[in-house]
C-alpha positions as CSV (number, residue, x, y, z in Angstrom):
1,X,109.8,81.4,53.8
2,X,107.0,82.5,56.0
3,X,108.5,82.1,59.1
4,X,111.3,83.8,58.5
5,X,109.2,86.7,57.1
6,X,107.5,87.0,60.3
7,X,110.8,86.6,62.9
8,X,112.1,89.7,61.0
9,X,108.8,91.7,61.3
10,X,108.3,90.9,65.0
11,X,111.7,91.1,66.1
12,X,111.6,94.9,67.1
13,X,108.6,94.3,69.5
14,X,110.1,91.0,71.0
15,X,113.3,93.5,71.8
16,X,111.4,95.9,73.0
17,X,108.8,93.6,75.0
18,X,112.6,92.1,76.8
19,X,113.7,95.4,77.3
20,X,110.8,96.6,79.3
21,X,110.8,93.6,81.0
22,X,114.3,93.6,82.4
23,X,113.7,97.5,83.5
24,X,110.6,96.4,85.4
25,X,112.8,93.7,87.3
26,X,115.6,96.0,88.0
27,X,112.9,98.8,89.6
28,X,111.6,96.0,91.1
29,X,114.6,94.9,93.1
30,X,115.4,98.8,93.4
31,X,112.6,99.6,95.2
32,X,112.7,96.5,97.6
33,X,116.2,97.1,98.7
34,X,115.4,100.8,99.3
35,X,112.4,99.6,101.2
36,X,114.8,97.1,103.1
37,X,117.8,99.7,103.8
38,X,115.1,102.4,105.3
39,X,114.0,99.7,107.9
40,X,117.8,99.5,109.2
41,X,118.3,103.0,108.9
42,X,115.0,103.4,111.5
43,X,116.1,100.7,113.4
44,X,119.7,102.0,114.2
45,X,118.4,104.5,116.3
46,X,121.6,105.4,119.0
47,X,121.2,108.0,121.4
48,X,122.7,111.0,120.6
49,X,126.2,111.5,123.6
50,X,126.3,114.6,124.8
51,X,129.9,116.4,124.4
52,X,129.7,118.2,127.6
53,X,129.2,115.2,130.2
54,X,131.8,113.0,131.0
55,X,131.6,109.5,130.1
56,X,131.6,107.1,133.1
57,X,131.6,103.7,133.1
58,X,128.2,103.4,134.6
59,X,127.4,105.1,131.7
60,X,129.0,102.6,129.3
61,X,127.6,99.5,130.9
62,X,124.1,100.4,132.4
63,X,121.9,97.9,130.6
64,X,119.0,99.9,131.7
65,X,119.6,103.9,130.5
66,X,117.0,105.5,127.8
């Protein structure tokens, strides 16, 4: 008799205790791939083309241009 007494009156709290739980592990993985995704976003970096300049092909395959 006791124990199910005591399932019933800590039940709320062991739902509540999961719950919490599983929100901190979603924020968790929330802020990691936010963390991740602004690292590619800094790395991806292309030069900006200017629309008044021609594009030559020394200006496609110069390995060396800034």
């Amino acid at each position: 008799m006791g124990i199910h007494y005591d399932y019933k009156s800590t039940k709320s709290a062991k739902l509540m205790e999961k719950q919490a739980k599983r929100e901190k592990k979603l924020a968790e993985k929330k802020a990691k791939r936010l963390a991740k995704e602004g690292q590619k976003k800094k790395e991806i970096n292309s030069p900006v083309i200017d629309a008044s300049e021609p594009i030559t092909l020394d200006f496609l395959t110069n390995p060396n241009k800034e």
